[in-house]
mmCIF file of the C-alpha atoms, coordinates in Angstrom:
data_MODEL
# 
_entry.id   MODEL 
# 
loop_
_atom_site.group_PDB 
_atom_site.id 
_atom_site.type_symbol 
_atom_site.label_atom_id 
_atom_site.label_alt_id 
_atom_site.label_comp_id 
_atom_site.label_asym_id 
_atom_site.label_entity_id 
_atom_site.label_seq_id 
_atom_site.pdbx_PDB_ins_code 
_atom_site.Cartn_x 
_atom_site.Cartn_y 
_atom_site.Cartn_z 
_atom_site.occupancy 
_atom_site.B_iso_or_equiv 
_atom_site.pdbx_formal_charge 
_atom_site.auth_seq_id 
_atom_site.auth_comp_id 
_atom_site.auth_asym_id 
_atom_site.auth_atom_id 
_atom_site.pdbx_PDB_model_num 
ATOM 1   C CA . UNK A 1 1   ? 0.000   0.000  0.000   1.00 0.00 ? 1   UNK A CA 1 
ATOM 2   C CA . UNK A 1 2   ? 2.499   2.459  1.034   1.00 0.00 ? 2   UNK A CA 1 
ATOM 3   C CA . UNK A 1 3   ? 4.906   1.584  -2.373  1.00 0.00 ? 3   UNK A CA 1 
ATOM 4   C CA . UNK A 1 4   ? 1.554   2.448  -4.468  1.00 0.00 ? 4   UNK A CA 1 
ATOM 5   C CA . UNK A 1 5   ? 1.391   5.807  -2.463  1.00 0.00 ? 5   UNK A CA 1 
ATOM 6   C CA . UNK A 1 6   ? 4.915   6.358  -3.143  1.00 0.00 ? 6   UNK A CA 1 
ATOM 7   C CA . UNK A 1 7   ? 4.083   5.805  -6.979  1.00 0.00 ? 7   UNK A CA 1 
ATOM 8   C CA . UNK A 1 8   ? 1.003   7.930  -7.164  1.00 0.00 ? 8   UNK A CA 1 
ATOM 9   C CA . UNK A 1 9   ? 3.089   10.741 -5.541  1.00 0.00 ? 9   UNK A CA 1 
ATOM 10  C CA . UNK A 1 10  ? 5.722   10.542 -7.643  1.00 0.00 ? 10  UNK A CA 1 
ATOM 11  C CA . UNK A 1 11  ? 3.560   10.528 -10.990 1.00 0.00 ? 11  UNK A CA 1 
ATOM 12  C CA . UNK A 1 12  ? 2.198   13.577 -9.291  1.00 0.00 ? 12  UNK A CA 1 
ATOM 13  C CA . UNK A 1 13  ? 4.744   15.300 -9.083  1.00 0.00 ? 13  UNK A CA 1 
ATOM 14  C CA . UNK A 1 14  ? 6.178   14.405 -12.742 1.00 0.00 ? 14  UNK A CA 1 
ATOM 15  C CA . UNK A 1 15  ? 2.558   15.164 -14.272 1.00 0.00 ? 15  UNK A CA 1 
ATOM 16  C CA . UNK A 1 16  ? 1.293   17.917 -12.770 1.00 0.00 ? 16  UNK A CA 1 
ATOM 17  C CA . UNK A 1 17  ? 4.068   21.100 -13.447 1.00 0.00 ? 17  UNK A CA 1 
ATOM 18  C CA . UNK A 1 18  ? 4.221   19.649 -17.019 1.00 0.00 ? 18  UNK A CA 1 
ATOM 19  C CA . UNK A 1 19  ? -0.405  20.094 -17.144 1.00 0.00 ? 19  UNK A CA 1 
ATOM 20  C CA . UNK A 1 20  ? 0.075   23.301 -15.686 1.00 0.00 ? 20  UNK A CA 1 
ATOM 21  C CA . UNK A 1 21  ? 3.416   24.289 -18.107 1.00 0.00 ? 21  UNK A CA 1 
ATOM 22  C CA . UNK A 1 22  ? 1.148   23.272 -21.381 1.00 0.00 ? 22  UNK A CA 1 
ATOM 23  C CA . UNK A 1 23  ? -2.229  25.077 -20.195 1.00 0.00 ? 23  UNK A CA 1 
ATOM 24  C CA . UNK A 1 24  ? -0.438  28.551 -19.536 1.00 0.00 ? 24  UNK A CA 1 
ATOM 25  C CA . UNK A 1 25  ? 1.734   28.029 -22.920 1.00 0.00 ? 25  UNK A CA 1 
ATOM 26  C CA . UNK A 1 26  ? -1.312  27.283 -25.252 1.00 0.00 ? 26  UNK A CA 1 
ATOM 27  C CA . UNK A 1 27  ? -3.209  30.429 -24.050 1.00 0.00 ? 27  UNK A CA 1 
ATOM 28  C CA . UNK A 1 28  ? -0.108  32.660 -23.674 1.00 0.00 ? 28  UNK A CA 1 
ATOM 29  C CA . UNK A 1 29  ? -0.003  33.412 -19.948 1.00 0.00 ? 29  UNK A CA 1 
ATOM 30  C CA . UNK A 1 30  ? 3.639   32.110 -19.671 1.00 0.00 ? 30  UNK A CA 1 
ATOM 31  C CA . UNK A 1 31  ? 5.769   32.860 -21.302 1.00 0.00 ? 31  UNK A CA 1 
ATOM 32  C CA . UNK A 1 32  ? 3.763   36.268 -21.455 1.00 0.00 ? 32  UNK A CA 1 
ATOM 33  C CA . UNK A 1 33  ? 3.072   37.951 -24.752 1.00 0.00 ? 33  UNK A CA 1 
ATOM 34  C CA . UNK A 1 34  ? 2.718   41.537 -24.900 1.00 0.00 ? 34  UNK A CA 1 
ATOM 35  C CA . UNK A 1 35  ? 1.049   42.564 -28.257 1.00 0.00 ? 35  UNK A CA 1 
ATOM 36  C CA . UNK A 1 36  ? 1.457   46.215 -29.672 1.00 0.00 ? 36  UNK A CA 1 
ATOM 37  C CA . UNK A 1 37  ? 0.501   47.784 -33.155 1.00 0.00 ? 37  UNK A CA 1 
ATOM 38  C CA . UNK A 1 38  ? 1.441   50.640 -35.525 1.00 0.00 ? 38  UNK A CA 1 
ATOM 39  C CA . UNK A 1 39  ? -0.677  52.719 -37.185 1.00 0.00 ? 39  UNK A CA 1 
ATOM 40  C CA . UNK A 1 40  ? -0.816  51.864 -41.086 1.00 0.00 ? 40  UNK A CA 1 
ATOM 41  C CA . UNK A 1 41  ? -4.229  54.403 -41.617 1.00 0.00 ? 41  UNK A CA 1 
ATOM 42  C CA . UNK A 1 42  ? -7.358  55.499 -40.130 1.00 0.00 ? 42  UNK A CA 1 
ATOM 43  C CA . UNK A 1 43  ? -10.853 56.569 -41.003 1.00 0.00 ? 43  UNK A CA 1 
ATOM 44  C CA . UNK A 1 44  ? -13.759 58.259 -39.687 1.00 0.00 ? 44  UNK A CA 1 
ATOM 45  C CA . UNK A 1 45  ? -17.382 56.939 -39.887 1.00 0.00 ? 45  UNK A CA 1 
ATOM 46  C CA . UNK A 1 46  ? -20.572 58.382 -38.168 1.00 0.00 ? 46  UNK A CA 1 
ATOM 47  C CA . UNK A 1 47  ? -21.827 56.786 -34.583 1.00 0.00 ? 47  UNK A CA 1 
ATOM 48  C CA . UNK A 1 48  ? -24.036 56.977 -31.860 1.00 0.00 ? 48  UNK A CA 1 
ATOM 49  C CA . UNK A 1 49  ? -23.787 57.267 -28.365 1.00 0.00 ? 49  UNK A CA 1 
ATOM 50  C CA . UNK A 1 50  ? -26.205 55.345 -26.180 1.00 0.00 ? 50  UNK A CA 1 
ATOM 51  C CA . UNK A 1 51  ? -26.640 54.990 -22.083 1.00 0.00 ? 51  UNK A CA 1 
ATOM 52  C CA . UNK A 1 52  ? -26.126 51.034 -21.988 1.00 0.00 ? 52  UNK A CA 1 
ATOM 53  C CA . UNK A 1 53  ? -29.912 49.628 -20.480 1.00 0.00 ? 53  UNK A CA 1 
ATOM 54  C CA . UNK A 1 54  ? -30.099 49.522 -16.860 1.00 0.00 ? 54  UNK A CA 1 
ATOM 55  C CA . UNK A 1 55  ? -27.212 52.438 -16.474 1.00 0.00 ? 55  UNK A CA 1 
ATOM 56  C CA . UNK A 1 56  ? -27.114 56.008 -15.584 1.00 0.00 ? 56  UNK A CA 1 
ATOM 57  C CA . UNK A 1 57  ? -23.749 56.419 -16.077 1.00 0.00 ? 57  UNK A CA 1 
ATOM 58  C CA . UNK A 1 58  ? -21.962 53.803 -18.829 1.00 0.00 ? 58  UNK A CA 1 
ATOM 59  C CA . UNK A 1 59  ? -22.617 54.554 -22.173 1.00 0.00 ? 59  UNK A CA 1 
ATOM 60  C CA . UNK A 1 60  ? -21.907 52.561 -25.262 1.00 0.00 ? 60  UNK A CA 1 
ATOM 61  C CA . UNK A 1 61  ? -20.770 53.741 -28.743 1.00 0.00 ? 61  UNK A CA 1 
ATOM 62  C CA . UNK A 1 62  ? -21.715 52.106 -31.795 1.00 0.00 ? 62  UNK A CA 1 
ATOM 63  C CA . UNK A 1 63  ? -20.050 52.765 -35.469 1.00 0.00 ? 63  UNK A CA 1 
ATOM 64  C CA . UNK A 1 64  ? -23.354 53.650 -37.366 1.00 0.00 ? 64  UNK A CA 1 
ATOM 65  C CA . UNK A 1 65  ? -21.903 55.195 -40.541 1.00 0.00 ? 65  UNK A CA 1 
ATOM 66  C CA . UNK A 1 66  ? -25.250 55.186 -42.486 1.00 0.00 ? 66  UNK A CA 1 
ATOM 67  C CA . UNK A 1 67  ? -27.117 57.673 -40.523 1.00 0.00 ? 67  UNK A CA 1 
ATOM 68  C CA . UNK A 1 68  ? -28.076 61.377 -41.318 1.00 0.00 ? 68  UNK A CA 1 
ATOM 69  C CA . UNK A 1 69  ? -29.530 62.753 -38.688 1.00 0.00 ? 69  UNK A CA 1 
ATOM 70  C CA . UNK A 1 70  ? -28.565 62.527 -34.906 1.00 0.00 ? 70  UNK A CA 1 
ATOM 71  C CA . UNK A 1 71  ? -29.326 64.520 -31.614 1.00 0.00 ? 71  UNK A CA 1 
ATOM 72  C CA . UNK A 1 72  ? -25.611 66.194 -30.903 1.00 0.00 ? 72  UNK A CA 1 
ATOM 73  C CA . UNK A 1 73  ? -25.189 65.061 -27.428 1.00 0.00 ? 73  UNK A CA 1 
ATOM 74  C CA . UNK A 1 74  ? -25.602 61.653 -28.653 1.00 0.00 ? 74  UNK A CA 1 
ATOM 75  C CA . UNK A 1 75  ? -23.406 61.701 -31.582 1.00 0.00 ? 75  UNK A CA 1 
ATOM 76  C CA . UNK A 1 76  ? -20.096 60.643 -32.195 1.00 0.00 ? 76  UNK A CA 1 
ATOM 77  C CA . UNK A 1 77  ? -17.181 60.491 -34.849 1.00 0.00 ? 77  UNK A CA 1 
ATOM 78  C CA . UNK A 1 78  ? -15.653 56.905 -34.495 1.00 0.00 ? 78  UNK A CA 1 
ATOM 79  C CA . UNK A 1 79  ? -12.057 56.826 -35.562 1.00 0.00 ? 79  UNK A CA 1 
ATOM 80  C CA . UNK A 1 80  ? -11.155 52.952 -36.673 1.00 0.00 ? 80  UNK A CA 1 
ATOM 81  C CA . UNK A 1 81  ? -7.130  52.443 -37.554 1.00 0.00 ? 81  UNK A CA 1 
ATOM 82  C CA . UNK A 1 82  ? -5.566  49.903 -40.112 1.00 0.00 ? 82  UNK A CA 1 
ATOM 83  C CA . UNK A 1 83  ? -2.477  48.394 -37.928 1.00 0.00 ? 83  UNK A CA 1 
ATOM 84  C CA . UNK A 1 84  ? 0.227   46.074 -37.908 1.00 0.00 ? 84  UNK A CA 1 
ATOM 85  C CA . UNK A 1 85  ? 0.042   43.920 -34.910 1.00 0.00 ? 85  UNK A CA 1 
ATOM 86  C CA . UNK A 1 86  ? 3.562   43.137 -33.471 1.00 0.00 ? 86  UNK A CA 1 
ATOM 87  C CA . UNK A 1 87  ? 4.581   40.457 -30.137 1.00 0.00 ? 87  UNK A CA 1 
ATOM 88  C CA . UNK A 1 88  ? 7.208   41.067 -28.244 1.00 0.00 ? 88  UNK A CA 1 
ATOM 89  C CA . UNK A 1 89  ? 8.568   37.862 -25.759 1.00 0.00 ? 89  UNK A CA 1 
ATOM 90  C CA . UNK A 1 90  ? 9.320   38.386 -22.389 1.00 0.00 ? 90  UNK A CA 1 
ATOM 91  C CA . UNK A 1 91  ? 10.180  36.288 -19.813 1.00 0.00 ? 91  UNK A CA 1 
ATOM 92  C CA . UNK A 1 92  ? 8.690   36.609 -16.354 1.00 0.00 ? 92  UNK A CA 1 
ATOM 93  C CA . UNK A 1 93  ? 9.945   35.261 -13.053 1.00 0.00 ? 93  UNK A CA 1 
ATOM 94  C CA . UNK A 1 94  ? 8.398   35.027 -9.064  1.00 0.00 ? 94  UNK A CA 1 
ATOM 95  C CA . UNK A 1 95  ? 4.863   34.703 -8.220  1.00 0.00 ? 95  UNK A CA 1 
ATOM 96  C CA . UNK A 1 96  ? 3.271   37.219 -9.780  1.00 0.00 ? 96  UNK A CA 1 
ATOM 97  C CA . UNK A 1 97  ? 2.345   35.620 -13.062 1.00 0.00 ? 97  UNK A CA 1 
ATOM 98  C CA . UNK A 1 98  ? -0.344  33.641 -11.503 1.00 0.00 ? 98  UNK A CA 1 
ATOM 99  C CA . UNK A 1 99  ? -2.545  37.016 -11.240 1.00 0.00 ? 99  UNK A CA 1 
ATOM 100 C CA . UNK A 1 100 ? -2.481  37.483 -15.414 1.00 0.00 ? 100 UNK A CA 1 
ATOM 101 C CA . UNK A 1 101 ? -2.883  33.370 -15.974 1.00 0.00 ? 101 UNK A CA 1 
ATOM 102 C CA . UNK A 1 102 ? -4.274  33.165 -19.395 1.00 0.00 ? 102 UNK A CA 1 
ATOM 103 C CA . UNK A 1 103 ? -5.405  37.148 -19.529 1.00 0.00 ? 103 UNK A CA 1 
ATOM 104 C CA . UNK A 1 104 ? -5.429  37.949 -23.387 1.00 0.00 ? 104 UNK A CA 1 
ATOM 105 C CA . UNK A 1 105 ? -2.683  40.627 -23.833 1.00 0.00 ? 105 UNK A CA 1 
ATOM 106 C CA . UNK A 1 106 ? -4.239  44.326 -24.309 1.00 0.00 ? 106 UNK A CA 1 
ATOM 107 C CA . UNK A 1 107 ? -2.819  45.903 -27.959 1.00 0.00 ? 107 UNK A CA 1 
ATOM 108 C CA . UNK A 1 108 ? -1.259  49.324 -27.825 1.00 0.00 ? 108 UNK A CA 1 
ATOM 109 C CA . UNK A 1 109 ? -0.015  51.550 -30.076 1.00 0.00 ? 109 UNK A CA 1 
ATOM 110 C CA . UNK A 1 110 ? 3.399   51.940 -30.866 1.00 0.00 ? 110 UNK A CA 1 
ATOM 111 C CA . UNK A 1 111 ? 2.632   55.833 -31.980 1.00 0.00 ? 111 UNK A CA 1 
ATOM 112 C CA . UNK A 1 112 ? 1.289   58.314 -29.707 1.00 0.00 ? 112 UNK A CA 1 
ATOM 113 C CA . UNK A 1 113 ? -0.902  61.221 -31.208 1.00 0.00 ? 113 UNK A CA 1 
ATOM 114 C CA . UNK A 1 114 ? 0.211   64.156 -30.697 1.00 0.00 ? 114 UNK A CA 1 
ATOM 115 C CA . UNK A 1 115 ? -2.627  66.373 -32.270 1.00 0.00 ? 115 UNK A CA 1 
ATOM 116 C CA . UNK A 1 116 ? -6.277  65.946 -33.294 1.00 0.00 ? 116 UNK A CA 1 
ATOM 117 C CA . UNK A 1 117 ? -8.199  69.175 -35.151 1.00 0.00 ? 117 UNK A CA 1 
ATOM 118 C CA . UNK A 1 118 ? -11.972 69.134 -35.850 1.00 0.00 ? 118 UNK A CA 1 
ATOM 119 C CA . UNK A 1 119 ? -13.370 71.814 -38.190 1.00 0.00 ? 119 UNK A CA 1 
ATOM 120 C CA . UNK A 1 120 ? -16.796 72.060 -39.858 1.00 0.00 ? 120 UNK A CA 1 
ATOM 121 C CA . UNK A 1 121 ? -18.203 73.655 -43.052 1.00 0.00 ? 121 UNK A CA 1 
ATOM 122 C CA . UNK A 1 122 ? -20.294 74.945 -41.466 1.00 0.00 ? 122 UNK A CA 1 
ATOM 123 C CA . UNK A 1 123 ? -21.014 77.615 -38.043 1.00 0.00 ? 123 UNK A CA 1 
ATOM 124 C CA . UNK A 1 124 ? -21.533 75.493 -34.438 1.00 0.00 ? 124 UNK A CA 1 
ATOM 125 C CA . UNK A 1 125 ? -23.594 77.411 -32.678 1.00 0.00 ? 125 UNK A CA 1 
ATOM 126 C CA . UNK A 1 126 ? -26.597 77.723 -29.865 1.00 0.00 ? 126 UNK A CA 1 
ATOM 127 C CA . UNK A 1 127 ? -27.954 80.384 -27.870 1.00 0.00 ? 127 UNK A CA 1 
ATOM 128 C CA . UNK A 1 128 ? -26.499 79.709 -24.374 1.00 0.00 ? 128 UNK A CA 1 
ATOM 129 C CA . UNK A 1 129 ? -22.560 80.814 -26.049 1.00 0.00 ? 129 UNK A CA 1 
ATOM 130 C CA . UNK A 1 130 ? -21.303 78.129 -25.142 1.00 0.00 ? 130 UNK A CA 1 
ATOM 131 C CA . UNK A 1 131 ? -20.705 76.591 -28.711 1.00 0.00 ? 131 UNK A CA 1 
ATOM 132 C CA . UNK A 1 132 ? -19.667 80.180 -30.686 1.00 0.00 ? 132 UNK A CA 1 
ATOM 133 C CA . UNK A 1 133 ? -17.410 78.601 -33.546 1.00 0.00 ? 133 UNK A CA 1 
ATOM 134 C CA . UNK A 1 134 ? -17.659 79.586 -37.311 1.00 0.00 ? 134 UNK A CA 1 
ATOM 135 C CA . UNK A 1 135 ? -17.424 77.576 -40.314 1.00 0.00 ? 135 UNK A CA 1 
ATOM 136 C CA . UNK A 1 136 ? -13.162 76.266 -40.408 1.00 0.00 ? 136 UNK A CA 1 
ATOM 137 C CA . UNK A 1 137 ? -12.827 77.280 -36.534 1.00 0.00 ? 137 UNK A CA 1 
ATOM 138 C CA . UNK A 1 138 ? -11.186 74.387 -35.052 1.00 0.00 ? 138 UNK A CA 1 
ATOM 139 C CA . UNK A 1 139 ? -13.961 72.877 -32.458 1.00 0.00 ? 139 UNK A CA 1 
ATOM 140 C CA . UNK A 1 140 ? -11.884 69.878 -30.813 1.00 0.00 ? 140 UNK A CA 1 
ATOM 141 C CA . UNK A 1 141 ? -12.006 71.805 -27.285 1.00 0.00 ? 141 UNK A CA 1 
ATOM 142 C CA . UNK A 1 142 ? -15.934 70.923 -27.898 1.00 0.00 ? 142 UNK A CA 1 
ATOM 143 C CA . UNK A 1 143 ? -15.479 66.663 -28.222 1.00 0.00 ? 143 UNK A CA 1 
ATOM 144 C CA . UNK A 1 144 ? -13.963 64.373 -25.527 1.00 0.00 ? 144 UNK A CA 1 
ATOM 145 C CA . UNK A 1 145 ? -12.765 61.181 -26.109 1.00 0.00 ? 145 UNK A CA 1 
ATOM 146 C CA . UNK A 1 146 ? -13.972 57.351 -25.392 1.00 0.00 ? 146 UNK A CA 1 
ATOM 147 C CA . UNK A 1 147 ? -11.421 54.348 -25.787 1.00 0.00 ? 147 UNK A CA 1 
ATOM 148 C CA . UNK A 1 148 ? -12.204 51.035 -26.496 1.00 0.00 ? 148 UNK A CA 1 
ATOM 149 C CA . UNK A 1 149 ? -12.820 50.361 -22.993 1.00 0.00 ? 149 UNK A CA 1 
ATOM 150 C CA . UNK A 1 150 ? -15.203 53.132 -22.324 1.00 0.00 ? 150 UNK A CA 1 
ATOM 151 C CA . UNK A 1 151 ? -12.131 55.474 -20.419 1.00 0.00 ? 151 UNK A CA 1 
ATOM 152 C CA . UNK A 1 152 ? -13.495 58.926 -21.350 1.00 0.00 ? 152 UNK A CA 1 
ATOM 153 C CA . UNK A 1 153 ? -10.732 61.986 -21.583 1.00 0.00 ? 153 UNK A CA 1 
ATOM 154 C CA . UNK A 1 154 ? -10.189 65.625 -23.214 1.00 0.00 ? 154 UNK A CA 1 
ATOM 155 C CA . UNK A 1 155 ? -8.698  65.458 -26.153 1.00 0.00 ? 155 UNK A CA 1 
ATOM 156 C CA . UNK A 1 156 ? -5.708  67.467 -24.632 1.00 0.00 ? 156 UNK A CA 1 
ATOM 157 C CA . UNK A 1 157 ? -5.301  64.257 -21.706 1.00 0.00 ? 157 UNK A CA 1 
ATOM 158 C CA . UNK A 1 158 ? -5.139  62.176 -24.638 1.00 0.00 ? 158 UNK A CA 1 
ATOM 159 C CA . UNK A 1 159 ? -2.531  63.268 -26.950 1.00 0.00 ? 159 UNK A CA 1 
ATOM 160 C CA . UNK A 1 160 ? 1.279   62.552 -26.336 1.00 0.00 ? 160 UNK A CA 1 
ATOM 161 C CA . UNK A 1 161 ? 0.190   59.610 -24.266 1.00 0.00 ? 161 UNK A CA 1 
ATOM 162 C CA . UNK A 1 162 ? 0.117   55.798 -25.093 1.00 0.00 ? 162 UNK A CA 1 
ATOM 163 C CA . UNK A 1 163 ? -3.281  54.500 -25.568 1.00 0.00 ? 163 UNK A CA 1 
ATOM 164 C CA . UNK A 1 164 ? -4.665  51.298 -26.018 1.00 0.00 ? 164 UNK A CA 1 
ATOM 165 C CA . UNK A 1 165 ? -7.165  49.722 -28.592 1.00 0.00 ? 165 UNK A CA 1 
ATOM 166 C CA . UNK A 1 166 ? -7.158  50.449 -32.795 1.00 0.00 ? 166 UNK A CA 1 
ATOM 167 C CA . UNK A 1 167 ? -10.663 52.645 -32.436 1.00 0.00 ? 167 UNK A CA 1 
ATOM 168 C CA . UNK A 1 168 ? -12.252 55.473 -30.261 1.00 0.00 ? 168 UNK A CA 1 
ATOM 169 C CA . UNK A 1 169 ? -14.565 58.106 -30.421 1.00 0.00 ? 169 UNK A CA 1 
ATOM 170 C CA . UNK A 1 170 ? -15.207 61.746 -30.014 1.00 0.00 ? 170 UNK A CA 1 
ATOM 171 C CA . UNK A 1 171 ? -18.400 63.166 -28.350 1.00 0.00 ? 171 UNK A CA 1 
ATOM 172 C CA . UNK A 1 172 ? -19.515 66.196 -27.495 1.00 0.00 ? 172 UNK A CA 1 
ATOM 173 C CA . UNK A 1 173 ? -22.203 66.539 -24.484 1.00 0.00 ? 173 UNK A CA 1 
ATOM 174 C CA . UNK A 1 174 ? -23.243 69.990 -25.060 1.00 0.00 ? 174 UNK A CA 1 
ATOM 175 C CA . UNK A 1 175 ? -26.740 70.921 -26.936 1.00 0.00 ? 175 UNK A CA 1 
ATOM 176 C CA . UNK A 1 176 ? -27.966 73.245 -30.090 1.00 0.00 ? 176 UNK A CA 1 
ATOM 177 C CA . UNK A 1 177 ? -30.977 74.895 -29.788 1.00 0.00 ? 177 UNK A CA 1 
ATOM 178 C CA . UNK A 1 178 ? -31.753 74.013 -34.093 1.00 0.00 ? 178 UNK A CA 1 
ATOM 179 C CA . UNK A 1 179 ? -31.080 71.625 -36.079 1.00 0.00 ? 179 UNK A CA 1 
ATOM 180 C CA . UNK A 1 180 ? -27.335 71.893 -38.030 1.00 0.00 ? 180 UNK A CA 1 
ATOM 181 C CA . UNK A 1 181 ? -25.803 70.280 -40.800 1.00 0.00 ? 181 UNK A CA 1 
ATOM 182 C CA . UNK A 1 182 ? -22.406 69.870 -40.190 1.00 0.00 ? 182 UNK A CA 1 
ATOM 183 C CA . UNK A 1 183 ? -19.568 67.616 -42.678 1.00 0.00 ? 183 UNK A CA 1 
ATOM 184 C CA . UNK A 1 184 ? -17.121 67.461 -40.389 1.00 0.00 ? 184 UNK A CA 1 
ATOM 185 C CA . UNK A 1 185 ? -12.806 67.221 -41.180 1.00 0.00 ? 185 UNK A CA 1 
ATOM 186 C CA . UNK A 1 186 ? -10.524 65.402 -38.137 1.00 0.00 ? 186 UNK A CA 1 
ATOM 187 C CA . UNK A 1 187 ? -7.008  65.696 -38.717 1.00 0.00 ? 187 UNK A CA 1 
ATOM 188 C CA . UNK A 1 188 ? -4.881  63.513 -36.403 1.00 0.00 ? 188 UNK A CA 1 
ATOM 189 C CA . UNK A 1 189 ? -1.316  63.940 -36.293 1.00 0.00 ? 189 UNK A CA 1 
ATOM 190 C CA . UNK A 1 190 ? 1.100   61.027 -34.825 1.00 0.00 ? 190 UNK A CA 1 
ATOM 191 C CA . UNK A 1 191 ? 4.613   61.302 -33.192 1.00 0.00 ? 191 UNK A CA 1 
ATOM 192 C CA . UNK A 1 192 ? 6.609   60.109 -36.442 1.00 0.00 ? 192 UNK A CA 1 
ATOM 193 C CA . UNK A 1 193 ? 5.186   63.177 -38.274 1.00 0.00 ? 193 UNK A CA 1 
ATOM 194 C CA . UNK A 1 194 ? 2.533   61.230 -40.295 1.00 0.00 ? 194 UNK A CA 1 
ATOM 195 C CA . UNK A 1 195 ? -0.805  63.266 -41.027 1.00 0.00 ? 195 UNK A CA 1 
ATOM 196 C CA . UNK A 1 196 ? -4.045  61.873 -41.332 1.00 0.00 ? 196 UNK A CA 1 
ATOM 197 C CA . UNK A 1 197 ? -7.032  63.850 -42.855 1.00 0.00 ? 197 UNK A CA 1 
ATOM 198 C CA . UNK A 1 198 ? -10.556 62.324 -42.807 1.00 0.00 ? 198 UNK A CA 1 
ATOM 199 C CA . UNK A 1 199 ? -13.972 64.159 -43.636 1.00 0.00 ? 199 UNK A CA 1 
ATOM 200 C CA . UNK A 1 200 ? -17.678 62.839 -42.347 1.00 0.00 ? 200 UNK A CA 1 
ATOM 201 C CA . UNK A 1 201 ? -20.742 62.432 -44.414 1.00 0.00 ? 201 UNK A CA 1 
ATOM 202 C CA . UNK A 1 202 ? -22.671 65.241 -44.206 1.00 0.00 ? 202 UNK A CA 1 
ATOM 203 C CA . UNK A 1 203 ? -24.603 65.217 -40.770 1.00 0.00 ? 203 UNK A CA 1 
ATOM 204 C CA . UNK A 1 204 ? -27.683 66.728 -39.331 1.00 0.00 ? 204 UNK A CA 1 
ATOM 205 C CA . UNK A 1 205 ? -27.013 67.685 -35.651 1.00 0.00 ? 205 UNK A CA 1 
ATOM 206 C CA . UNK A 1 206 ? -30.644 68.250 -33.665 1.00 0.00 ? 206 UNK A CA 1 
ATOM 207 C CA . UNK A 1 207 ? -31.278 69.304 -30.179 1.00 0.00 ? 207 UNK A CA 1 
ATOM 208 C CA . UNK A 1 208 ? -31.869 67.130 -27.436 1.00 0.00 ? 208 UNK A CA 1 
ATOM 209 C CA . UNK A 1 209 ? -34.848 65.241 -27.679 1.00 0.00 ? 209 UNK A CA 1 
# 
């Protein structure tokens, strides 16, 4: 009895790192993989900005390119990027892996912007004075940002900084008092100099419903 212990312990021992080694290698949590990107080109497409049912707080943003008309505070511009998906290895050590075991690494981009400017054909305006721009003003200071993970920031928190995720949106929460039509031009510059100019379909802004 006790040499049959002795063998089932042993097996154990001889079995068990090696399950544990080929889990964790087939879904990547060791060795760890981080995965990053580069920006090859990006484009703009119309979307909408909904609270998500049962919330008061967490919205969701949906690409909806085929629409023409849209209350402003529930518009948004969603910016998608063509990228180049790179893995870097790295080896890890301690006992610290077990808290990322088989956690899907989070692209990032290798590029940081460093400037977005929005400008419209036409004037953004209401009655309040809060929105006072004419036609070619540049409006960004009016739009905030949501990443991929729903992290909303100004535009100005989000340039020069590393961000995650090959889409986000800008959004503006303020209100018109008419309805607008607005073609919209965002023109994102990156850290390597590259320049990338995209123009909306033309869009009918209306006040809050």
């Amino acid at each position: 009895m006790n040499s049959l212990r002795v063998l089932f312990i042993c097996v154990a021992l001889i079995t068990i790192p090696v399950l544990i080694e080929s889990c964790c290698g087939s879904c990547g949590c060791n060795p760890e993989w981080d995965t990053s990107f580069s920006i090859n080109s990006m484009s703009v497409a119309h979307g909408t900005r909904e609270l998500i049912p049962g919330s008061s707080t967490r919205y969701q943003t949906r690409s909806t390119p085929d629409i023409t008309s849209s209350p402003l505070s529930k518009y948004a511009m969603v910016i998608s990027m063509n990228v180049t998906y790179h893995h870097a290895f790295n080896e890890h050590s301690g006992g610290t892996m077990a808290a990322y075991a088989c956690s899907p690494p989070v692209p990032f981009s290798e590029q940081m912007v460093t400037s977005i400017v929005i400008t419209s054909n036409q004037a953004l305006t209401n009655s309040s004075g809060e929105l006072s721009y004419v036609a070619g003003d540049d409006i960004s200071a009016v739009f905030s940002i949501e990443d991929q993970n729903g992290t909303v920031t100004l535009i100005e928190d989000f340039i020069e900084k590393p961000f995650y995720g090959d889409s986000f949106s800008l959004f503006s929460e303020l209100d018109i008092d008419a309805a607008q039509h607005h073609t919209f031009t965002v023109t994102i510059t990156l850290d390597d100099g590259r320049e990338f100019k995209m123009t909306t379909k033309d869009i009918e802004l209306t006040p809050k419903s």
